[in-house]
C-alpha positions in Angstrom: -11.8 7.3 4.5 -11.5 11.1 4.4 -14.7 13.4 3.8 -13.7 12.8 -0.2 -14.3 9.2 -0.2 -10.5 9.0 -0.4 -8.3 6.6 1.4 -6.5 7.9 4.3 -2.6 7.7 3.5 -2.1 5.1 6.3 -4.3 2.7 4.8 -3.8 -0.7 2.8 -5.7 -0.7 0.0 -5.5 -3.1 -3.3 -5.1 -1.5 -6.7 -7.7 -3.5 -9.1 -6.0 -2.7 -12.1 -2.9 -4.5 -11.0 -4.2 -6.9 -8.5 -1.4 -5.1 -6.4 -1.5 -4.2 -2.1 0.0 -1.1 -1.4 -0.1 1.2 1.5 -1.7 4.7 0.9 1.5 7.1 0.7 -0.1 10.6 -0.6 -3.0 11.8 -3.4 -1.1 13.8 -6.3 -3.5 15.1 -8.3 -5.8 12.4 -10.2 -3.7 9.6 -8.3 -3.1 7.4 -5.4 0.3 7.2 -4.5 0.6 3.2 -3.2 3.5 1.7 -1.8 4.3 -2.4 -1.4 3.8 -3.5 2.3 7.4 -5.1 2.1 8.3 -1.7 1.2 10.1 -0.6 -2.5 9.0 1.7 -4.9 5.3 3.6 -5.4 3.1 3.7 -7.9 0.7 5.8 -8.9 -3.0 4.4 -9.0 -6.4 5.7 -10.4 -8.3 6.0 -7.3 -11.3 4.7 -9.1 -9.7 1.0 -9.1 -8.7 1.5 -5.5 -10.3 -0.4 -2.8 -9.6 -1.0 0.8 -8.4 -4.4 1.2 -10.1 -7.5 2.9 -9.5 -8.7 5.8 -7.6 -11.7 3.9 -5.8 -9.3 1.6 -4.8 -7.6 4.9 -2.9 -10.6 6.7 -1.5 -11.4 3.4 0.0 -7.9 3.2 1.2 -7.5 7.0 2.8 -11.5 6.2 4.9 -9.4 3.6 5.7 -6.6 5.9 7.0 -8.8 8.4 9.0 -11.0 5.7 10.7 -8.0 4.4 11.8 -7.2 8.0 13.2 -10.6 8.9 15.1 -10.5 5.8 17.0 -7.1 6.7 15.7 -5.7 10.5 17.3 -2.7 10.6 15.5 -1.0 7.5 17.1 -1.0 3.7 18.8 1.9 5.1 21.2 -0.1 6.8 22.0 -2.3 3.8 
């Protein structure tokens, strides 16, 4: 966490509002930006609701990461 008690962009972290995992992609004003593991689109998150995962929530996100990679391994770029 940075000196703020915000989430490093790097970090998993599950939105409580939504139930959703997302990777930390930026802070925009009164918002995290979070991203799916498997990758697609952000969403913005009040960073009040925003936690750091478990260590459950973790290995269920990095499942999905890998997943979305065995489906297409050369990025959605290459689709």
């Amino acid at each position: 966490m940075s000196d703020k008690g915000a989430l490093d962009v790097g970090t998993l972290a599950l939105d409580e509002r939504t139930g959703c995992v997302g990777r930390v992609m930026d802070h925009l004003g009164s918002h995290v930006q979070l991203r799916p593991p498997g990758g697609g689109l952000e969403w913005d998150a009040d960073p009040g609701h925003v936690r750091p995962v478990t260590l459950k929530e973790r290995l269920t996100a990095r499942l999905a990461e890998v997943n979305a990679y065995s489906r297409n391994p050369y990025g959605k770029d290459a689709l």
